[in-house]
PDB file of N, CA, C, O and CB in Angstrom:
ATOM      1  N   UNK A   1       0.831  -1.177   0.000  1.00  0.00           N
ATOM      2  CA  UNK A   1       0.000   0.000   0.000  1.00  0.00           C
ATOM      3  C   UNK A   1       0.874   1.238   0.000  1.00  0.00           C
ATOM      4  O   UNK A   1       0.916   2.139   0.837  1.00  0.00           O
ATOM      5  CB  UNK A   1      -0.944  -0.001   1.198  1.00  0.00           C
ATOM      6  N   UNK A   2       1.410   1.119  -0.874  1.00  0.00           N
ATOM      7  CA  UNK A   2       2.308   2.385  -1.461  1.00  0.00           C
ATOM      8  C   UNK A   2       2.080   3.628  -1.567  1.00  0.00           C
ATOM      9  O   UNK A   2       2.854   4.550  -1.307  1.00  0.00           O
ATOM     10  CB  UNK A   2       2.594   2.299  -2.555  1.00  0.00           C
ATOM     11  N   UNK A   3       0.569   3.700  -2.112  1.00  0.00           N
ATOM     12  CA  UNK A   3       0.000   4.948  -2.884  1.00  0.00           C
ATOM     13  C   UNK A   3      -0.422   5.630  -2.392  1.00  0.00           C
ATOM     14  O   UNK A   3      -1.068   6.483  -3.000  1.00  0.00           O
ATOM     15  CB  UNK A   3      -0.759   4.936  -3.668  1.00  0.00           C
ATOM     16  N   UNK A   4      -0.277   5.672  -0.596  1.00  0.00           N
ATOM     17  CA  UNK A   4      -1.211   6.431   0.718  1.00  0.00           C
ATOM     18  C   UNK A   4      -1.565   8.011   0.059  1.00  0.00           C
ATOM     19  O   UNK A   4      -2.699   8.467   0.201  1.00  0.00           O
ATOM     20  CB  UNK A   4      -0.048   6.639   2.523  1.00  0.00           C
ATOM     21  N   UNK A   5      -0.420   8.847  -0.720  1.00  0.00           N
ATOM     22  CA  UNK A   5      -0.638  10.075  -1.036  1.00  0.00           C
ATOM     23  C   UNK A   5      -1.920  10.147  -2.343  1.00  0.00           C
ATOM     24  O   UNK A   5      -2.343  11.152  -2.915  1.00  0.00           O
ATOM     25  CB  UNK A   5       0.852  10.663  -1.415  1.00  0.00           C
ATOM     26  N   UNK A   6      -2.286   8.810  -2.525  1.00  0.00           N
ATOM     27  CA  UNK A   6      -3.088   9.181  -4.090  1.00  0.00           C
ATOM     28  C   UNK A   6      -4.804   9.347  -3.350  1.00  0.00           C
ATOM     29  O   UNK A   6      -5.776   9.890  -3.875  1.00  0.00           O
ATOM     30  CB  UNK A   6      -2.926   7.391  -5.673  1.00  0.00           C
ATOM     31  N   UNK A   7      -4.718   8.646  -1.931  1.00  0.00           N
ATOM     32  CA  UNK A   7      -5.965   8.579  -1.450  1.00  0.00           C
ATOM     33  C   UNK A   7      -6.527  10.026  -0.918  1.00  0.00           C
ATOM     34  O   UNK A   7      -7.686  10.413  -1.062  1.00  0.00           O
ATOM     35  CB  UNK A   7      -5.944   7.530  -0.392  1.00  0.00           C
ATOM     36  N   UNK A   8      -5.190  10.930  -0.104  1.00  0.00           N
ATOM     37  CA  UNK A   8      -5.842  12.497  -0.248  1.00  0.00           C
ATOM     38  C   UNK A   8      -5.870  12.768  -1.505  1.00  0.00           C
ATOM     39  O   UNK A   8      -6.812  13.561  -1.494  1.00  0.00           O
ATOM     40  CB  UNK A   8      -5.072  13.717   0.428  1.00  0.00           C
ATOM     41  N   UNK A   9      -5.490  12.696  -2.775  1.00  0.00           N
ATOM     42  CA  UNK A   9      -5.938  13.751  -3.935  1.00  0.00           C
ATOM     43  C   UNK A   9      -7.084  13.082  -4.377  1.00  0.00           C
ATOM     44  O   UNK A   9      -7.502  13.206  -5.528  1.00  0.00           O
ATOM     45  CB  UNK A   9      -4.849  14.054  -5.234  1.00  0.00           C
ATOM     46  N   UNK A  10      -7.742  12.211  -3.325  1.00  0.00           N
ATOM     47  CA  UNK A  10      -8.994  11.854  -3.776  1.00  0.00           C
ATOM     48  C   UNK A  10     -10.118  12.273  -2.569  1.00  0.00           C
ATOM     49  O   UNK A  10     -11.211  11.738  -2.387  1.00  0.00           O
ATOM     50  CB  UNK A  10      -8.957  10.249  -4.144  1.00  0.00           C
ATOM     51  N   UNK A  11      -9.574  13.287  -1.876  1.00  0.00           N
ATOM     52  CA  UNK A  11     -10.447  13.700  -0.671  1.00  0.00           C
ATOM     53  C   UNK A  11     -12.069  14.220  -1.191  1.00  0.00           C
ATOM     54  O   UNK A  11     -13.094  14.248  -0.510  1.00  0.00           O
ATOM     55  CB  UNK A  11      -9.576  15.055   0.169  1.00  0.00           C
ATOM     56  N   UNK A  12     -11.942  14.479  -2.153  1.00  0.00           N
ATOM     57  CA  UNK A  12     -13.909  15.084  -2.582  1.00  0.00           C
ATOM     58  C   UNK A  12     -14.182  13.637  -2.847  1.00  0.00           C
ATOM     59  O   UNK A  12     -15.340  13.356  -2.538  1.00  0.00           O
ATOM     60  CB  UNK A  12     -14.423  16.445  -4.438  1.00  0.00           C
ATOM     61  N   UNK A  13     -13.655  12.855  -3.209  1.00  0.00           N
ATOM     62  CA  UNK A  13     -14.336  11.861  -3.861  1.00  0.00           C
ATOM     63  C   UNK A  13     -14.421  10.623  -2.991  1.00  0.00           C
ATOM     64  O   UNK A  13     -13.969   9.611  -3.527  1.00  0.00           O
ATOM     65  CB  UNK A  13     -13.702  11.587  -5.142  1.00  0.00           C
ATOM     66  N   UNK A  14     -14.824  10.506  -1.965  1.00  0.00           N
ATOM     67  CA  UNK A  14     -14.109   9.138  -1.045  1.00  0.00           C
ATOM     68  C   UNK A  14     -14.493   7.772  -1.442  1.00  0.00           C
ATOM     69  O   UNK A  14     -13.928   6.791  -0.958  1.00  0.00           O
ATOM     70  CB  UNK A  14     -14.543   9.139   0.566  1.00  0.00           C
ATOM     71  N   UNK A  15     -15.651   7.665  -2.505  1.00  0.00           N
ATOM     72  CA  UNK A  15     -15.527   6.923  -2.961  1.00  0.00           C
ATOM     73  C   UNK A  15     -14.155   5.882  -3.943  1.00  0.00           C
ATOM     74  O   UNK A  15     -13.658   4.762  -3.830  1.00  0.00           O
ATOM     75  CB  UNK A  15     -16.347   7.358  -3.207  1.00  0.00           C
ATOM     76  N   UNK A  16     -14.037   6.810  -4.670  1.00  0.00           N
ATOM     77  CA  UNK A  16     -12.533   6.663  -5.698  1.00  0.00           C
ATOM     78  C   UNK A  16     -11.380   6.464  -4.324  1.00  0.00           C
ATOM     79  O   UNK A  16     -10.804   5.378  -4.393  1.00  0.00           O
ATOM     80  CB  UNK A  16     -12.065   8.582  -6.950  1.00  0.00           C
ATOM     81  N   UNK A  17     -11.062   7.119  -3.402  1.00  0.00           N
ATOM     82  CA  UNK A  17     -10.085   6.483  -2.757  1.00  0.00           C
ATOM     83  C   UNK A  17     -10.485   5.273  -2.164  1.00  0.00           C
ATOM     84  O   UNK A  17      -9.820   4.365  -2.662  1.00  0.00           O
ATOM     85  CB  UNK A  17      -9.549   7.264  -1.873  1.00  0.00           C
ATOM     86  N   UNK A  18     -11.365   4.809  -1.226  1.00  0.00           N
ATOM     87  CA  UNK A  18     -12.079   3.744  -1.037  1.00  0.00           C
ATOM     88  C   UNK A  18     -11.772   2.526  -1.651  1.00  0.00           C
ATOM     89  O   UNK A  18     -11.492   1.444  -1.135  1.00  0.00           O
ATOM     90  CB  UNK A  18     -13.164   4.019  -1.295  1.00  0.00           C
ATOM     91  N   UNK A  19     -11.922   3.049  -3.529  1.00  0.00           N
ATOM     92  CA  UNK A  19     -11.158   1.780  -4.319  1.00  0.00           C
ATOM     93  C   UNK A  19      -9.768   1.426  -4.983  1.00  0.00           C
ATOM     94  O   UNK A  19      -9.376   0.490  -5.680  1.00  0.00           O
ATOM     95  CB  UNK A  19     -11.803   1.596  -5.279  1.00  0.00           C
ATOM     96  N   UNK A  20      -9.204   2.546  -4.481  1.00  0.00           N
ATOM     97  CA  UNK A  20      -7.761   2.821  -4.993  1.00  0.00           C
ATOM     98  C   UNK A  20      -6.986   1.859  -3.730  1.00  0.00           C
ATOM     99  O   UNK A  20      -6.121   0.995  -3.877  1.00  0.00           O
ATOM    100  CB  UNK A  20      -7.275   4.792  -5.033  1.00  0.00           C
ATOM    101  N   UNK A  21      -7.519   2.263  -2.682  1.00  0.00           N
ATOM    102  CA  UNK A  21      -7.051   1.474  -1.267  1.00  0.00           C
ATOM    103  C   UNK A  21      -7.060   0.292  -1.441  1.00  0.00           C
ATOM    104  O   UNK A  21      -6.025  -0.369  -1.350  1.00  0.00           O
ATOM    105  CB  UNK A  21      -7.836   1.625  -0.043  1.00  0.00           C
ATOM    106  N   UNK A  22      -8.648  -0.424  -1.835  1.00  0.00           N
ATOM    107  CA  UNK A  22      -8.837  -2.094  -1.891  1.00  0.00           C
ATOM    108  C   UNK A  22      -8.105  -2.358  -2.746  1.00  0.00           C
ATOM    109  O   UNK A  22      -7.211  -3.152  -2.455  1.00  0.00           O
ATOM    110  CB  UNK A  22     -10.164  -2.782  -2.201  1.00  0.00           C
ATOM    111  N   UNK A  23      -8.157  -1.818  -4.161  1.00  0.00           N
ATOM    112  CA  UNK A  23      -6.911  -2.222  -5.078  1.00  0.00           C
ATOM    113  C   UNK A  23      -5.671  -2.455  -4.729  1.00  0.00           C
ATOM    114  O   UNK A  23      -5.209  -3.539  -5.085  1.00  0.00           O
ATOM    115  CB  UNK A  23      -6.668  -1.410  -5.910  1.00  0.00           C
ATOM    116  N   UNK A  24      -4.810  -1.542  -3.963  1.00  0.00           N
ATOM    117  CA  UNK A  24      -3.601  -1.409  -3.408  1.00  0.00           C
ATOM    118  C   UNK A  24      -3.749  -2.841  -2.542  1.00  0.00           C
ATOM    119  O   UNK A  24      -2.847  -3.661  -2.709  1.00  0.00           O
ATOM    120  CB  UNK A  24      -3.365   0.099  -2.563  1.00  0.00           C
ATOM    121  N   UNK A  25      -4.687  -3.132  -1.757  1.00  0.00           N
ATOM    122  CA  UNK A  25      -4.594  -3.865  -0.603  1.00  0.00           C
ATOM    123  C   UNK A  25      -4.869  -5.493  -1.389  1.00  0.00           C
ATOM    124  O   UNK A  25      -4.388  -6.486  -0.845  1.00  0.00           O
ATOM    125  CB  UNK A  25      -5.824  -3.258   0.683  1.00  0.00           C
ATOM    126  N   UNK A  26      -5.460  -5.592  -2.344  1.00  0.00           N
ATOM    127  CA  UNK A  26      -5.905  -6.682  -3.017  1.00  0.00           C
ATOM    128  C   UNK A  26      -4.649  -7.224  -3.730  1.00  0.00           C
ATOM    129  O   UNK A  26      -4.635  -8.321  -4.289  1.00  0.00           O
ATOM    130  CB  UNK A  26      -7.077  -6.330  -3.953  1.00  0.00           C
ATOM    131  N   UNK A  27      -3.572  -6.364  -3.674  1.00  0.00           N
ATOM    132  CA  UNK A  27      -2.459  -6.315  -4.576  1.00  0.00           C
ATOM    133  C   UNK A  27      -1.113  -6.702  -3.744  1.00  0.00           C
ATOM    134  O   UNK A  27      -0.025  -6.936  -4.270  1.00  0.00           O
ATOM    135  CB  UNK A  27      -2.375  -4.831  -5.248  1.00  0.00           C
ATOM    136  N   UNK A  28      -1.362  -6.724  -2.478  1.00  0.00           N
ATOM    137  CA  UNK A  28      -0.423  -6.742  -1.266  1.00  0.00           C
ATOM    138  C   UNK A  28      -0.763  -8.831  -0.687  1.00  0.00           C
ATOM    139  O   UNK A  28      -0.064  -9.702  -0.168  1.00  0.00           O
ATOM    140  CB  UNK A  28      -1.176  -5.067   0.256  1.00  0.00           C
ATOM    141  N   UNK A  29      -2.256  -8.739  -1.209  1.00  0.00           N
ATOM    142  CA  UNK A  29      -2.156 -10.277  -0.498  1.00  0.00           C
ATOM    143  C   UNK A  29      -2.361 -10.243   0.868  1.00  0.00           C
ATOM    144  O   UNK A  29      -2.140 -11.365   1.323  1.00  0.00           O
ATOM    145  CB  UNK A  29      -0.749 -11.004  -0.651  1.00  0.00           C
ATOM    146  N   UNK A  30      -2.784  -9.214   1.990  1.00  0.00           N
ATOM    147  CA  UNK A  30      -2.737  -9.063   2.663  1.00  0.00           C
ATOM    148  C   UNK A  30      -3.871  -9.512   3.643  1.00  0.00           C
ATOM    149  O   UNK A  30      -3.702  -9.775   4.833  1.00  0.00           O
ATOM    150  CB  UNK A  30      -2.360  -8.262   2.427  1.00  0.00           C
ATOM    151  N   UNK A  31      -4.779  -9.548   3.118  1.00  0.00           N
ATOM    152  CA  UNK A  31      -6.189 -10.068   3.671  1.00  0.00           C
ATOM    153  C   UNK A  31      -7.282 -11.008   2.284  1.00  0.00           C
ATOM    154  O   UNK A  31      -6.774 -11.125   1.169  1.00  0.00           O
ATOM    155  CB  UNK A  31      -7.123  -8.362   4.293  1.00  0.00           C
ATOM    156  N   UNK A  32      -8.257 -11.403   2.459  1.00  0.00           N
ATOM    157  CA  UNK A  32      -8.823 -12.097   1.887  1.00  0.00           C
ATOM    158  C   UNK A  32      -9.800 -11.080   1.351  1.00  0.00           C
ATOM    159  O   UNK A  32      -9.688 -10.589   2.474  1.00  0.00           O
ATOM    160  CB  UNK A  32      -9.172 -13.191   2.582  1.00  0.00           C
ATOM    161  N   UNK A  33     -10.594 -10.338   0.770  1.00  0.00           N
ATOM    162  CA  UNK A  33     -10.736  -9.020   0.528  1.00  0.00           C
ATOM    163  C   UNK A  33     -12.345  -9.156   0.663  1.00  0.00           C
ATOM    164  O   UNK A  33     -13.043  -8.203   0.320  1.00  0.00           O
ATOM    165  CB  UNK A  33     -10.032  -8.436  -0.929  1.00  0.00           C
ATOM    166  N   UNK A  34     -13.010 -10.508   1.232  1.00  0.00           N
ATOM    167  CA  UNK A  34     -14.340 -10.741   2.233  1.00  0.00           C
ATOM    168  C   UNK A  34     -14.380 -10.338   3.269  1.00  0.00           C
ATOM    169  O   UNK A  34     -15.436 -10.262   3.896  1.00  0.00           O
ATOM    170  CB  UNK A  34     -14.698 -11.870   2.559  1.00  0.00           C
ATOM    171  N   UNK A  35     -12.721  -9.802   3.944  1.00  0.00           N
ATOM    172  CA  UNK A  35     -12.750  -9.646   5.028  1.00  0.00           C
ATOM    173  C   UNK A  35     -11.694  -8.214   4.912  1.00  0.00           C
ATOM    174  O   UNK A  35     -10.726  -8.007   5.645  1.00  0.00           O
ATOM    175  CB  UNK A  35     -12.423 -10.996   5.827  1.00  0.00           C
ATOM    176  N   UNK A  36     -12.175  -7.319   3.791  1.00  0.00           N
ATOM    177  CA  UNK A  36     -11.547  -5.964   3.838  1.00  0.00           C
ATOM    178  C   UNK A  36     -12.065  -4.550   4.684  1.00  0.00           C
ATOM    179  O   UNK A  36     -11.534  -3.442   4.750  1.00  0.00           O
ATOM    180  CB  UNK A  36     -11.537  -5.635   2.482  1.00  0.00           C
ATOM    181  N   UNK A  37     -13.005  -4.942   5.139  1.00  0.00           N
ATOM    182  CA  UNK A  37     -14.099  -3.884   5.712  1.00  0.00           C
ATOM    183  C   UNK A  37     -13.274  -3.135   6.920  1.00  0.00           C
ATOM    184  O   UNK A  37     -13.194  -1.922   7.116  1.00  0.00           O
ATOM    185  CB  UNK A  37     -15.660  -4.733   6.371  1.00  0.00           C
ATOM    186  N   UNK A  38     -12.572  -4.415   7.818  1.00  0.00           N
ATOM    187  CA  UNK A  38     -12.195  -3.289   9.054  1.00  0.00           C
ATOM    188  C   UNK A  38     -10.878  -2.951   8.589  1.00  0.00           C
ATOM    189  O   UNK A  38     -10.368  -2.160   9.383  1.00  0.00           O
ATOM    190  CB  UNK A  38     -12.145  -3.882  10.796  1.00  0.00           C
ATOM    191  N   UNK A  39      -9.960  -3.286   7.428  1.00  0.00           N
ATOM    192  CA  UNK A  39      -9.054  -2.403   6.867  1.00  0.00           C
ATOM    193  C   UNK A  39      -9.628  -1.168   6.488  1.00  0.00           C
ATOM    194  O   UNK A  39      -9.011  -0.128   6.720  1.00  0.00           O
ATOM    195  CB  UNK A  39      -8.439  -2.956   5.806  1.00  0.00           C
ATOM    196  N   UNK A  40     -11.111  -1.149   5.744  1.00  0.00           N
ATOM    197  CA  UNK A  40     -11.100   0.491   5.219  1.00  0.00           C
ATOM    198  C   UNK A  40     -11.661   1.496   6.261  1.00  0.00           C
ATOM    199  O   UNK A  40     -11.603   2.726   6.268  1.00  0.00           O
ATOM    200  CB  UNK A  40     -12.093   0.713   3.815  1.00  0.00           C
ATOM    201  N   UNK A  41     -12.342   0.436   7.329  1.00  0.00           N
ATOM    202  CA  UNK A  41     -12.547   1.490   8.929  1.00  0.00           C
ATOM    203  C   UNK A  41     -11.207   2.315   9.589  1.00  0.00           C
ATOM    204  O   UNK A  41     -11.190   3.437  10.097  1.00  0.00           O
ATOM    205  CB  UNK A  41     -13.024   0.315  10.403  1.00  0.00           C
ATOM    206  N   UNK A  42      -9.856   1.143   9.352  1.00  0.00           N
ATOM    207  CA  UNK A  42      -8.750   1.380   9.914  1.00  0.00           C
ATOM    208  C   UNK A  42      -8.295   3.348   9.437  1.00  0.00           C
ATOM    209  O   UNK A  42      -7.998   4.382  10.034  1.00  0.00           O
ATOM    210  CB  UNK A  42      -7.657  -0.005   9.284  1.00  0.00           C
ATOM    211  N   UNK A  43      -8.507   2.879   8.031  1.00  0.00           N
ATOM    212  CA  UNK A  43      -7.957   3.577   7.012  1.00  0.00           C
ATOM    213  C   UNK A  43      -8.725   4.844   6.613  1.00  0.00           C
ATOM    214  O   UNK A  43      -8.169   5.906   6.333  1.00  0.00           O
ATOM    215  CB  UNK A  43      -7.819   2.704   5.930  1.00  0.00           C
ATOM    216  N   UNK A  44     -10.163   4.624   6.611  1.00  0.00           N
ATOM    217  CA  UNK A  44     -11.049   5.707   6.775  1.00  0.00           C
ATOM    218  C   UNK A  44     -12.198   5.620   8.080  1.00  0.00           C
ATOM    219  O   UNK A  44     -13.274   5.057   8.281  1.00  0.00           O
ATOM    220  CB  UNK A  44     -11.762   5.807   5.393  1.00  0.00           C
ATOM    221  N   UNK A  45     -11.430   6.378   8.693  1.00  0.00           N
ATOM    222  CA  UNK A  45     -12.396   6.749  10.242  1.00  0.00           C
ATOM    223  C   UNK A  45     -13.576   7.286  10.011  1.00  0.00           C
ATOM    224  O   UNK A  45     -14.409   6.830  10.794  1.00  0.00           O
ATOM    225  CB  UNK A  45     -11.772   7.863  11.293  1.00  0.00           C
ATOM    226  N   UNK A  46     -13.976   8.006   9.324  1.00  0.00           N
ATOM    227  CA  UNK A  46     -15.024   8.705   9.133  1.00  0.00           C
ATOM    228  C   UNK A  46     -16.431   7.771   8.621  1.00  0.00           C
ATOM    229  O   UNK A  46     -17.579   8.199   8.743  1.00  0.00           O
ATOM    230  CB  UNK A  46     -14.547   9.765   8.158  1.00  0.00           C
ATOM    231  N   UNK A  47     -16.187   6.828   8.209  1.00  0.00           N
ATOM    232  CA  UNK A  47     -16.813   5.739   7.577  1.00  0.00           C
ATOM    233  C   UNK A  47     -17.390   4.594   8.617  1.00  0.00           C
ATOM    234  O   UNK A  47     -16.727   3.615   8.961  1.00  0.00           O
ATOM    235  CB  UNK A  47     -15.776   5.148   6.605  1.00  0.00           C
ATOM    236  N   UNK A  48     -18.560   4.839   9.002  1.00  0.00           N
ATOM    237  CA  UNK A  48     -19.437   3.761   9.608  1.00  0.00           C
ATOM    238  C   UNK A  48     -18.915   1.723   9.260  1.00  0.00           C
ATOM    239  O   UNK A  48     -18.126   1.247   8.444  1.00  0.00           O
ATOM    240  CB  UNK A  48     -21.155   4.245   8.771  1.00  0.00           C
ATOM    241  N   UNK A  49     -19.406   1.352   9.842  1.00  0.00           N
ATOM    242  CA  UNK A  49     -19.454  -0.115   9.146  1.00  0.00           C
ATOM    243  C   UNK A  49     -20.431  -0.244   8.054  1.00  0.00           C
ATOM    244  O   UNK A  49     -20.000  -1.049   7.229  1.00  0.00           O
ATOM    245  CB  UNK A  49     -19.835  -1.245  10.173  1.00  0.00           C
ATOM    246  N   UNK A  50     -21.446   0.179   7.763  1.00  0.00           N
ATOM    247  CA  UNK A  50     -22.237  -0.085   7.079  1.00  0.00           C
ATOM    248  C   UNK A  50     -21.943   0.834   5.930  1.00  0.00           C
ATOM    249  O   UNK A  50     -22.640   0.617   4.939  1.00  0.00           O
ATOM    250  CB  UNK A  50     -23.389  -0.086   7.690  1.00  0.00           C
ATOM    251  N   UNK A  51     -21.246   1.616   5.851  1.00  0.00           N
ATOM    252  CA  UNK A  51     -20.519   2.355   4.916  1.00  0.00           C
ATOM    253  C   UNK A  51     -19.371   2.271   3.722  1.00  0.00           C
ATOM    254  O   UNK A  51     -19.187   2.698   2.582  1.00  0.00           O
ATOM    255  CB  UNK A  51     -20.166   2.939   5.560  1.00  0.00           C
ATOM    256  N   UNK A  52     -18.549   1.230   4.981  1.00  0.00           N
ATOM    257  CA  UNK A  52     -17.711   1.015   4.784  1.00  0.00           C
ATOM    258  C   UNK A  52     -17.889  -0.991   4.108  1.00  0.00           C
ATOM    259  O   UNK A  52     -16.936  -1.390   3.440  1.00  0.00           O
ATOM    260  CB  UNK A  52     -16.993   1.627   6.040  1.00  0.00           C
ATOM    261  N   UNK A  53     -18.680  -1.664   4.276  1.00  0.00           N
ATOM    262  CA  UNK A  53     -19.172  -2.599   3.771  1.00  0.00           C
ATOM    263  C   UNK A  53     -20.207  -2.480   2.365  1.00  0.00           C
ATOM    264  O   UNK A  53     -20.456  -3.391   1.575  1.00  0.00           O
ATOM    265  CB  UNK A  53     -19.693  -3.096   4.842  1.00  0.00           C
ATOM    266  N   UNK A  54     -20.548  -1.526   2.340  1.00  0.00           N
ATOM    267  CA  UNK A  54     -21.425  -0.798   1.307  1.00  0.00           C
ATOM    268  C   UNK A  54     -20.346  -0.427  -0.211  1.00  0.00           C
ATOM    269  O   UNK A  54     -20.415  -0.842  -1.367  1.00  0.00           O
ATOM    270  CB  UNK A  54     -22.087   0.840   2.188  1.00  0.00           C
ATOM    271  N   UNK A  55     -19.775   0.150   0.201  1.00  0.00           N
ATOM    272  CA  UNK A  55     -18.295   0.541  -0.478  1.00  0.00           C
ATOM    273  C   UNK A  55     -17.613  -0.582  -1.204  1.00  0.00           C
ATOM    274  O   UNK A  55     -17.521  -0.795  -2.413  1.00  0.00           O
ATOM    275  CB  UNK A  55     -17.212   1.015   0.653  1.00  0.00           C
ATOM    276  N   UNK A  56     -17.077  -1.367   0.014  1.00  0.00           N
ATOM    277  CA  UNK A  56     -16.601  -3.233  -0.267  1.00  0.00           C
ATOM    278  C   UNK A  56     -17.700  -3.894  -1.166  1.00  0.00           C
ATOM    279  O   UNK A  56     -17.257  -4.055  -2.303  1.00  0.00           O
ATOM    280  CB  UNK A  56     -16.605  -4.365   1.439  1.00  0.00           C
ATOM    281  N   UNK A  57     -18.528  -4.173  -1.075  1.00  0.00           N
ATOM    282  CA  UNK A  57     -19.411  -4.354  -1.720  1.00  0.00           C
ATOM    283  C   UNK A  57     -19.389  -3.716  -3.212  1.00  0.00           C
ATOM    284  O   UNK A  57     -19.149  -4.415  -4.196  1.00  0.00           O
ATOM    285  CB  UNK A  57     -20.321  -4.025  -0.953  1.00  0.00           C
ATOM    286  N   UNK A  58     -19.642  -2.424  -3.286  1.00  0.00           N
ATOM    287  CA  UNK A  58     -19.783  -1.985  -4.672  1.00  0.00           C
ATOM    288  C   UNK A  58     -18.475  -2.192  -5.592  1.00  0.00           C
ATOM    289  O   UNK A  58     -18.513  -2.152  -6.822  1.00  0.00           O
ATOM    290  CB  UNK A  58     -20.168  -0.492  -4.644  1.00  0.00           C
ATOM    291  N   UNK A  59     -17.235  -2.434  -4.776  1.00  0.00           N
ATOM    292  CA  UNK A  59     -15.879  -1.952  -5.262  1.00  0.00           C
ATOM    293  C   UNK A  59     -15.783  -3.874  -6.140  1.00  0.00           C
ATOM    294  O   UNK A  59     -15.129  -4.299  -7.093  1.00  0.00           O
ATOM    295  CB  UNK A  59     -14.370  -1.307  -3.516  1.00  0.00           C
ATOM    296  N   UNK A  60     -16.803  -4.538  -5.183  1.00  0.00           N
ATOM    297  CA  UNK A  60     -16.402  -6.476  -5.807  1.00  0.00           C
ATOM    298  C   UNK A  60     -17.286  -5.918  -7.121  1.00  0.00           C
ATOM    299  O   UNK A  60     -16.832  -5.774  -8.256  1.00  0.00           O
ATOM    300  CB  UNK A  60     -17.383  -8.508  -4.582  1.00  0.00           C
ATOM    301  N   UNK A  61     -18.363  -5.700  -6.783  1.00  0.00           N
ATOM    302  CA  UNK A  61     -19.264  -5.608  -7.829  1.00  0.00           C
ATOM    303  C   UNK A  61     -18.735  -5.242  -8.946  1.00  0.00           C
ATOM    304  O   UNK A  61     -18.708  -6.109  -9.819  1.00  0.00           O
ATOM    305  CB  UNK A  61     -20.226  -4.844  -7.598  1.00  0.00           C
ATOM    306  N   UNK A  62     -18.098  -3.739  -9.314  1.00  0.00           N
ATOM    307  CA  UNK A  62     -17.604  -2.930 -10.184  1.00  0.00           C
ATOM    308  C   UNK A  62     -16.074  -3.451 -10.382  1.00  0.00           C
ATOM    309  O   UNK A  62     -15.297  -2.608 -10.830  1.00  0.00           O
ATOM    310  CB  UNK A  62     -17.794  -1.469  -9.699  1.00  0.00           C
ATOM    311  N   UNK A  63     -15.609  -4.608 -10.129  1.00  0.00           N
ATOM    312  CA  UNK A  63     -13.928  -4.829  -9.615  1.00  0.00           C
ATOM    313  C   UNK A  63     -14.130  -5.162 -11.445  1.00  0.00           C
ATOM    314  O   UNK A  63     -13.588  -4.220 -12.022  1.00  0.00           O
ATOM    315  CB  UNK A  63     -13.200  -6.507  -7.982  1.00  0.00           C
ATOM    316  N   UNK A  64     -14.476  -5.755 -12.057  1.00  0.00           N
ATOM    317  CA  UNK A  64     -14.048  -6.443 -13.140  1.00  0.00           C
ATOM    318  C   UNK A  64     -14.341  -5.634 -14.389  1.00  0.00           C
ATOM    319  O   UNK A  64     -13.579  -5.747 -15.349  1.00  0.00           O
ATOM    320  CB  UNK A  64     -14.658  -7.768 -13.163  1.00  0.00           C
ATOM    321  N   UNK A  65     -15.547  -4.707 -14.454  1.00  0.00           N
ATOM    322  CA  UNK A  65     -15.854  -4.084 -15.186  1.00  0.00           C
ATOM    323  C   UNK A  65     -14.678  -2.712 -15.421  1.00  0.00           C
ATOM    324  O   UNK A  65     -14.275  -2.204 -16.467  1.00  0.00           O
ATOM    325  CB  UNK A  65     -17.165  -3.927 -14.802  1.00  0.00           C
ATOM    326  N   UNK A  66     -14.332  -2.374 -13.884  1.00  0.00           N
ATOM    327  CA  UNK A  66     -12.939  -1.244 -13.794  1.00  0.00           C
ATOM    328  C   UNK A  66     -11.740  -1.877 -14.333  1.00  0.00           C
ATOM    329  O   UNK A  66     -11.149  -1.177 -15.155  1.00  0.00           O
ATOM    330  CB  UNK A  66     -12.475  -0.760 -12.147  1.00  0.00           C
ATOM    331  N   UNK A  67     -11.266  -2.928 -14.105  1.00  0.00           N
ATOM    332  CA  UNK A  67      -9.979  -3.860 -14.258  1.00  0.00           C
ATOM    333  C   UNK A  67     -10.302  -4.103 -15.898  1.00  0.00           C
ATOM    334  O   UNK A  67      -9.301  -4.719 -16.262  1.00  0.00           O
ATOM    335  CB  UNK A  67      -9.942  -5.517 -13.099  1.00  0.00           C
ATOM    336  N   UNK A  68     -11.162  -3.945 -17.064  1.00  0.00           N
ATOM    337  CA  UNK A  68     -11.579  -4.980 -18.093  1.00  0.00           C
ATOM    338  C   UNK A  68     -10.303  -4.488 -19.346  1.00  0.00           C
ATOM    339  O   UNK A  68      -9.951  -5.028 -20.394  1.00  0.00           O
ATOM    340  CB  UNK A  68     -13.555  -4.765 -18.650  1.00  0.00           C
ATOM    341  N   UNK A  69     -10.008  -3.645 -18.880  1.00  0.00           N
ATOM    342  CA  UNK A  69      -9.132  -3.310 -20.057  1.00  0.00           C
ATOM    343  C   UNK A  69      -7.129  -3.215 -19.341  1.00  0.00           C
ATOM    344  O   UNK A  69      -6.295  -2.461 -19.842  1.00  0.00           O
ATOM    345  CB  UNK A  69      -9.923  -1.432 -20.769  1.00  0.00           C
ATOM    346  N   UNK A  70      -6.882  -4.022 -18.338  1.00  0.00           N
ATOM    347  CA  UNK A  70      -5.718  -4.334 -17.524  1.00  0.00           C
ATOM    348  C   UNK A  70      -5.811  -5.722 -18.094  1.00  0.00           C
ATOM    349  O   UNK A  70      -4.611  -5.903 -18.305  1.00  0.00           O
ATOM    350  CB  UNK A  70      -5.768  -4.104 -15.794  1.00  0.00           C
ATOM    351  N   UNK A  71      -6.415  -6.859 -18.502  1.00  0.00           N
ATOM    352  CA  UNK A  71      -6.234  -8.073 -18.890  1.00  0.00           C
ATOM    353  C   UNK A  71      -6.153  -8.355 -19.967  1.00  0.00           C
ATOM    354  O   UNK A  71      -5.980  -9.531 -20.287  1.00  0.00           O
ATOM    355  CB  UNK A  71      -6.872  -8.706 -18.554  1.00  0.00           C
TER     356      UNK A  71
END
């Protein structure tokens, strides 16, 4: 998780950092990414659980359709 500075130039958007993070973190091997939620609590305080699972959620959903032109 290298890219900590790319997640403030995404401060209006917290969505977009949200998935820049799971990406980074999905990329590290670090957790099983079913179980990424209390990484993005860690990482964004401001973010409820249900917020922050909401997010996880949309980021699996949208993971392949964002990634479709990386393969």
């Amino acid at each position: 998780m290298s890219n900590m500075s790319n997640y403030k130039n995404h401060a209006n958007d917290p969505e977009r950092a949200v998935f820049l993070f799971l990406d980074n973190l999905r990329e590290t091997g670090l957790t099983n990414m079913f179980g990424a939620s209390p990484y993005i609590r860690k990482r964004f305080p401001d973010l409820n659980r249900y917020e922050a699972n909401r997010l996880l959620c949309k980021w699996m959903e949208t993971f392949e359709a964002r990634h479709a032109d990386a393969s």
